[in-house]
N, C-alpha and C positions, 0 to 999 in steps of 0.2 A: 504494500500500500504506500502511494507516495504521500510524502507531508502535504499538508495541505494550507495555506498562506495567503493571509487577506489580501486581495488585489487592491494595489494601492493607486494603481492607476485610477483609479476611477474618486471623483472627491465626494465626500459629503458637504451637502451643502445647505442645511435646513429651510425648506419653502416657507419664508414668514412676508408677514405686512410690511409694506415698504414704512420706512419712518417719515417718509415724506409725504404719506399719505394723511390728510385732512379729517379728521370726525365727519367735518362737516357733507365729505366727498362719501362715506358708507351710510348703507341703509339706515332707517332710522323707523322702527316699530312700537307700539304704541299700543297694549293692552288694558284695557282701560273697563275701572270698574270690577276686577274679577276680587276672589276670596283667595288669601294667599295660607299657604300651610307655612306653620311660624314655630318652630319645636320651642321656644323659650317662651312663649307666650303664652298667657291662660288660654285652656282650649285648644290650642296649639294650632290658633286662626288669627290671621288680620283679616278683616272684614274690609272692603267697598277702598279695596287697594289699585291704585295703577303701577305698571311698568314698563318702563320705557328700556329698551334694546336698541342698542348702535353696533354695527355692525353682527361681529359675532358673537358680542357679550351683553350682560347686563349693567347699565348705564346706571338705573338709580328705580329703586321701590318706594315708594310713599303712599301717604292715602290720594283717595282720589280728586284730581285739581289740582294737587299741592306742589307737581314736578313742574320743572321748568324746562321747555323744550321751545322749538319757532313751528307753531303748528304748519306753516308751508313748507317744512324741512321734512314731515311723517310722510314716509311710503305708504302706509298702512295704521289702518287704527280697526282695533279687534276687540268687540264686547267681550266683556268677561262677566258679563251681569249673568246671575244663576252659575258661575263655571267654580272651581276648584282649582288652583294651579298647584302643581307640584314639582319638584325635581321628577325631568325625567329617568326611570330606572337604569342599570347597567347588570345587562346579562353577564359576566365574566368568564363565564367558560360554556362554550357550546363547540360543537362540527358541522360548520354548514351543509356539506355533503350527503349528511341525514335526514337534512330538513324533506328529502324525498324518497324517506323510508320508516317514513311514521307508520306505525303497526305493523313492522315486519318480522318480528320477534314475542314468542310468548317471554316470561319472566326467567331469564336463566342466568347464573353466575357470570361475572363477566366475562371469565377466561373460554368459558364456553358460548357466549353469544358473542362474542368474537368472529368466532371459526366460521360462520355462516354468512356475519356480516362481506366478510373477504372471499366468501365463495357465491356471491351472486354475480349471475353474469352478465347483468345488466352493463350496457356496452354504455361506462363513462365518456365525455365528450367535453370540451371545454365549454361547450355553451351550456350541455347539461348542467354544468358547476355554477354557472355562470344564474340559469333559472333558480338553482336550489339556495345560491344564495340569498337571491331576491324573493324569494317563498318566504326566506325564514324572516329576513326584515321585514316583509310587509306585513307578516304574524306578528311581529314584535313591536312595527310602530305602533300597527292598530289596537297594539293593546297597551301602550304605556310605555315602551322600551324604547330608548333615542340612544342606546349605546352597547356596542358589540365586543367581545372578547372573542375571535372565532379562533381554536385551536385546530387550523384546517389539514386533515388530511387528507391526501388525495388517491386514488390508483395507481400512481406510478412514482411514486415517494416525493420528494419536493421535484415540482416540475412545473417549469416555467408559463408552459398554456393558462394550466389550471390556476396557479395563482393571480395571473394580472384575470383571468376571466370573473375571478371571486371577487376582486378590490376592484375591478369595474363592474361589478351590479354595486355595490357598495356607493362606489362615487354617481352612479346613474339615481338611484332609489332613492339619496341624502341622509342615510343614517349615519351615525360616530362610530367607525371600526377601526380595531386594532387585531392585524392577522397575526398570529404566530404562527408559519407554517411545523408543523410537525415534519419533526427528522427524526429517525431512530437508525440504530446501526445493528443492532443485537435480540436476544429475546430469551433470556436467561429463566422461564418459565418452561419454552421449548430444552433450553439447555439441560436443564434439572430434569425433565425426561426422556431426553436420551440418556441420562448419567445413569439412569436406574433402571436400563433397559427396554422407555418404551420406544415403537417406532411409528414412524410418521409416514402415512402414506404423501404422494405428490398433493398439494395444494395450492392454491395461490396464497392463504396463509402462513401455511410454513416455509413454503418456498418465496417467500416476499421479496429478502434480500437478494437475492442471486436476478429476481424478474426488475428490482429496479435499479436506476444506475448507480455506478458506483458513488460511496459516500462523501469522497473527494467534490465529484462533481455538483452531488445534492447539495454540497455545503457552496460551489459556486455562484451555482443557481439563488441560494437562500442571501445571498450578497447582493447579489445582482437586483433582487427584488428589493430589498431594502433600501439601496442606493435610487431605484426606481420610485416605490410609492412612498415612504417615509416620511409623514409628515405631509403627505399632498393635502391638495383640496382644499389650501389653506388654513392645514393641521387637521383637518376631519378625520384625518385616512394617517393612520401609524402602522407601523412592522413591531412586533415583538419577534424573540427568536423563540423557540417553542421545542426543544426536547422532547419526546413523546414521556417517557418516564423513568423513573431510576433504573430500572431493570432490564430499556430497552435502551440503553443510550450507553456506552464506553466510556471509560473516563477519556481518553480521547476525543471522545466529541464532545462530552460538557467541557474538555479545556477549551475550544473553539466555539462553543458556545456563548462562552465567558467572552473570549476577545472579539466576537462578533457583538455583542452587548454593550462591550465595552467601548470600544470603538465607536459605534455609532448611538451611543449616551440611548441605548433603548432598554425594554426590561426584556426577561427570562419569565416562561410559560409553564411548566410542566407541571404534570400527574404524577403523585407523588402517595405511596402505599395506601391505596385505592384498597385492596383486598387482603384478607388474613392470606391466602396461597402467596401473594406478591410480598409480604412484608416476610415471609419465613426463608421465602428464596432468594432475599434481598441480605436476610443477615446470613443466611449458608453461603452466599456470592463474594457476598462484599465482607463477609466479616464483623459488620454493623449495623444499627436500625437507620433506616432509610434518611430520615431528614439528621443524623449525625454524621451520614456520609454527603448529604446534599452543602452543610454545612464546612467538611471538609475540605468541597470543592470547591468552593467560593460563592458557592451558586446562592447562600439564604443573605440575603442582603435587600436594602430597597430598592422596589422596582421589580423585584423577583414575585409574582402570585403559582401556588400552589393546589391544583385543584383536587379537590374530595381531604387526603391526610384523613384517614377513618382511624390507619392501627394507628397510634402511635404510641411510643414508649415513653414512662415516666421521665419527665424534666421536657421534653417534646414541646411543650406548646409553650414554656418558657423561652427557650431554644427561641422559639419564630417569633414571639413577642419583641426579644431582645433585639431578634435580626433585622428588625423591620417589615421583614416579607409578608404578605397577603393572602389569608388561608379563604379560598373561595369552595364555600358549601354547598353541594347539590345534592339537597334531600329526597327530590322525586328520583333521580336514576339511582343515588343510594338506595333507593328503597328497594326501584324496579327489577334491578341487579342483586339484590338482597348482599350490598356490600359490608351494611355494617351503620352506626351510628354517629357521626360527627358530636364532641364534647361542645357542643355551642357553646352554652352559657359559662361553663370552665373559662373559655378560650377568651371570650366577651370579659369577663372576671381578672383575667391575666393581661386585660390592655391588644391580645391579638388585634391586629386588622383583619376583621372578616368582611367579606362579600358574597354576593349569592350570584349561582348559577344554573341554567335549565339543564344545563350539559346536552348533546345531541339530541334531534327528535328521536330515532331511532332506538335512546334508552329513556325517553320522557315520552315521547309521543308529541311537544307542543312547545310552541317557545315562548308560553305566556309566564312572565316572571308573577303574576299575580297567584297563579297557582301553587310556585315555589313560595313567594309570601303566609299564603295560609298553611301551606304544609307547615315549611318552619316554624309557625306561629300557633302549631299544636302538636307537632312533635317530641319534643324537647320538654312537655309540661308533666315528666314522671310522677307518676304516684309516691314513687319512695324518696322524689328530695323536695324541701320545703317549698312549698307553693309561693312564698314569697321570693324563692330563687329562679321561678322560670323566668325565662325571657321577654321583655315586654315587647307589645307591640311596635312600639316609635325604636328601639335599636334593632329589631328583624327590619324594619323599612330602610333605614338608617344604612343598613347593610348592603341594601340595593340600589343605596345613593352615592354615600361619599364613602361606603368600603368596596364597591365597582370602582369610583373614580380612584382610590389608590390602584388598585389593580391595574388600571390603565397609567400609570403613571402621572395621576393627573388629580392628588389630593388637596391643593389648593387653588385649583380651577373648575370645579365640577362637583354637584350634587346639592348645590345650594344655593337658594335663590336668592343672590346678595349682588350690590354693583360689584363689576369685576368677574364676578363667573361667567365661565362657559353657556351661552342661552339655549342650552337645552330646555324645555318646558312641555310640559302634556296638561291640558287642561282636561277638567272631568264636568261632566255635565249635573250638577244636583239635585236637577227632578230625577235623575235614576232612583230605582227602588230599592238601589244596594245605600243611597244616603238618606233614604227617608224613615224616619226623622235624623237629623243631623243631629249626630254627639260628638264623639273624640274620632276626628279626621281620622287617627291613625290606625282606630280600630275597625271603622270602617275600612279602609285601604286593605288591610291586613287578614280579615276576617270576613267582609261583606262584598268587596268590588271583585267582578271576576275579567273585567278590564271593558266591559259592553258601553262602560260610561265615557270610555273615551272619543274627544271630541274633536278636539286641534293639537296637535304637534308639532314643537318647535326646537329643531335640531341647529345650533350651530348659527343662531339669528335667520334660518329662513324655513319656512311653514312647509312642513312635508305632509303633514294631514289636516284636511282641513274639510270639516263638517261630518267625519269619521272615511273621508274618500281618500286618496293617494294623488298626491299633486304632481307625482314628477315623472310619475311613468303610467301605461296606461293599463291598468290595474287587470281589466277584461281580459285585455289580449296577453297579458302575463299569463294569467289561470290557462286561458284558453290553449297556450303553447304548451306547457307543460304537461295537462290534462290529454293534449293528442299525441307529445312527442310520449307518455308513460305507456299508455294503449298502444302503441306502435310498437314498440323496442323494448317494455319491458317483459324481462321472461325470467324464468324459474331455472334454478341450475340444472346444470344437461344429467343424466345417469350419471356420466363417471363423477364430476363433483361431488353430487351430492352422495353418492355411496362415501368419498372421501371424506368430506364432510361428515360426517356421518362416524366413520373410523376414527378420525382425529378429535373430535370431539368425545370419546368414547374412548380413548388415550388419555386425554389430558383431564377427564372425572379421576379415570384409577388414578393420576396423579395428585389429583385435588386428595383421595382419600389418600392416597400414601403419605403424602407430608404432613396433612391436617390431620389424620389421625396417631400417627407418630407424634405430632406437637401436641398434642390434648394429655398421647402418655407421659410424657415429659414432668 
């Protein structure tokens, strides 16, 4: 394998606003009238508030009349009377690529619903990547989500098509994304069963590494992109580097991981002891529990988010409090997958940054964070620890506001409706029947809103939803493409697969019992 070496030819040069550019020369928006969600305030509402947006931020909140603006300077002025504003949500970890493979899977361990995932042969195409990502944002704005964490994998490892095709629905649709292409180089799950005698028949799964190109290359590719969209869109559009996971990644590639990071001042992605099989063959691998070797590698620092962390080992969430790093919870595919249970309120307790995530449709079914809100917002409320310890409602929100924006590297521009932030914004309609009667905003959010109230969308200072419709693309003919291109092309794995499928998955159970039951006697 040859070493592999940032290409310095090529410069970073971060896409920002010119300094010459005039307030008075950007848009200038005007929401006027609405109900603002206010966490320090009794109720945790300002009432019969305006806000005024210059360009892509938030210029100034006050009641209403009270701003000072040259009303022939407003592009737009947007009732808010009856509305609810809030930060809009931040998904932190999904796969776009799933978003068109909602219900393909009954409930199975992940290492097992894996195996199927990678033996469909449904024939990927860059524009196919390209629709599924636009499925999943236009699922996500219309429900309340103005911001993406997509940890994208694709069929042919990191590859060029498929990425710019992802980060252009992205830039066409106007959602806030930040890709991490997944790269992995290894699969020390497989490894552990060959160690112990089992075998694997041909798959596209297990045979991944050898079908995609070489890791050298993947890592050229993952440059290339980064030097490309980074920051585009004027900042809308960011690159994370995105490791698949401890166990699928060499220390080799987390060292390039790191200087790929480093280098271009972005953060680090990955999956991190997601299941009891992965954390046992992470300390027979590596020698140590997963986030003390992540730490070793330099990888837990800020700007680093880690998605699911279910096992972890005592002093563990100390560990990531101290590092800074960003623990992002997905309690619907925890659940779907039967991974395990996330320490929430521990972690909340210990100062953690937490954010929440749907994680792919494929192990959620749906990319509405509203759903992940209630889940977390009744899962966590054990019988055996004091009811005064569960989680409240406003920090599970909280989590899908400014613990996303850490995640994205973006914890003092993003999640809160103050001048200077990012103008993301989702207004909610309050004749809905999930606000009537209006009490504590947050409980509603958390426990009554299943996202139907949303009305207008405001990503980034310009309206991507608006009257629950989709402004920037044309909504019909999205559905309509995808709906004839799945009827067309999609198919069922041929015999030989799925017998394969079939075999390998049926390998890697006995392996689930062989470790998992060995660690139980231990």
């Amino acid at each position: 394998m040859r070493k592999f070496e940032l290409a310095h030819d090529v410069p970073y040069i971060p896409k920002q606003l010119s300094s010459s550019t005039s307030i008075n020369e950007l848009p200038h928006i005007l929401v006027q009238g609405c109900n603002v969600l206010a966490p320090t305030q009794p109720g945790h509402l300002l009432m019969d508030q305006d806000i005024l947006v210059v360009g892509e931020r938030i210029q100034e909140v006050g009641p209403s009349g009270s701003l000072c603006y040259n009303p022939l300077r407003l592009d737009r002025v947007i009732s808010g009377k009856g509305r609810l504003v809030i930060p809009g949500m931040i998904n932190a970890h999904t796969h776009s690529l799933e978003n068109m493979l909602k219900a393909t899977s009954p409930s199975l361990p992940l290492e097992l619903w894996l195996v199927p995932l990678f033996g469909n042969t449904f024939e990927w195409t860059p524009r196919m990547a390209y629709l599924s990502a636009a499925l999943g944002a236009l699922e996500m704005l219309k429900s309340g989500t103005t911001a993406v964490l997509d940890h994208l994998w694709t069929p042919s490892g990191v590859s060029e098509p498929f990425l710019d095709a992802v980060m252009q629905a992205y830039e066409d649709i106007g959602i806030r994304a930040a890709v991490a292409p997944s790269i992995e180089d290894q699969d020390l799950v497989l490894d552990c069963g060959l160690q112990r005698g089992l075998h694997f028949p041909e798959h596209p799964f297990t045979d991944r590494f050898e079908l995609w190109p070489p890791i050298e290359e993947q890592l050229e590719t993952l440059e290339q992109f980064i030097t490309r969209w980074h920051q585009s869109s004027s900042g809308r559009l960011s690159c994370l580097v995105g490791p698949s996971g401890i166990h699928w990644c060499s220390q080799m590639l987390l060292e390039h991981c790191n200087l790929l990071a480093e280098r271009y001042e972005t953060g680090i992605h990955i999956h991190a002891v997601e299941t009891a099989l992965q954390a046992q063959v992470i300390r027979e691998y590596l020698g140590q529990e997963g986030i003390a070797y992540l730490a070793d590698q330099y990888v837990m620092r800020p700007g680093t988010s880690l998605a699911h962390a279910i096992w972890l080992a005592p002093g563990d969430l100390e560990r990531i409090a101290c590092s800074g790093a960003t623990l992002v919870h997905n309690p619907v595919s925890n659940l779907r997958l039967g991974s395990g249970r996330f320490p929430l309120k521990r972690a909340l307790d210990l100062g953690v940054s937490v954010a929440l995530g749907c994680d792919g449709s494929a192990s959620n079914d749906n990319q509405n964070m509203f759903s992940v809100l209630k889940l977390a917002g009744l899962l966590h409320n054990y019988p055996r620890l004091d009811y005064k310890k569960w989680p409240g409602a406003a920090a599970i929100f909280s989590a899908s506001t400014t613990g996303g924006a850490a995640a994205l590297g973006l914890a003092s521009e993003l999640g809160e409706i103050a001048p200077g932030q990012l103008a993301d914004l989702v207004m909610l309609d309050l004749s809905s029947t999930a606000f009537l009667p209006l009490r504590d905003p947050y409980l509603h959010l958390v426990y009554c809103e299943p996202g139907s109230a949303v009305d207008t969308v405001i990503v980034h200072g310009k309206t991507v939803i608006e009257h629950g419709k989709l402004t920037r693309l044309d909504e019909t003919a999205l559905i309509q493409e995808i709906r004839e291109l799945c009827q067309k092309d999609w198919q069922t794995q041929t015999p030989a697969i799925a017998e394969n499928t079939h075999t390998v998955m049926s390998q890697i159970d006995t392996l689930r019992h062989m470790v998992l039951h060995h660690q139980s006697k231990e």
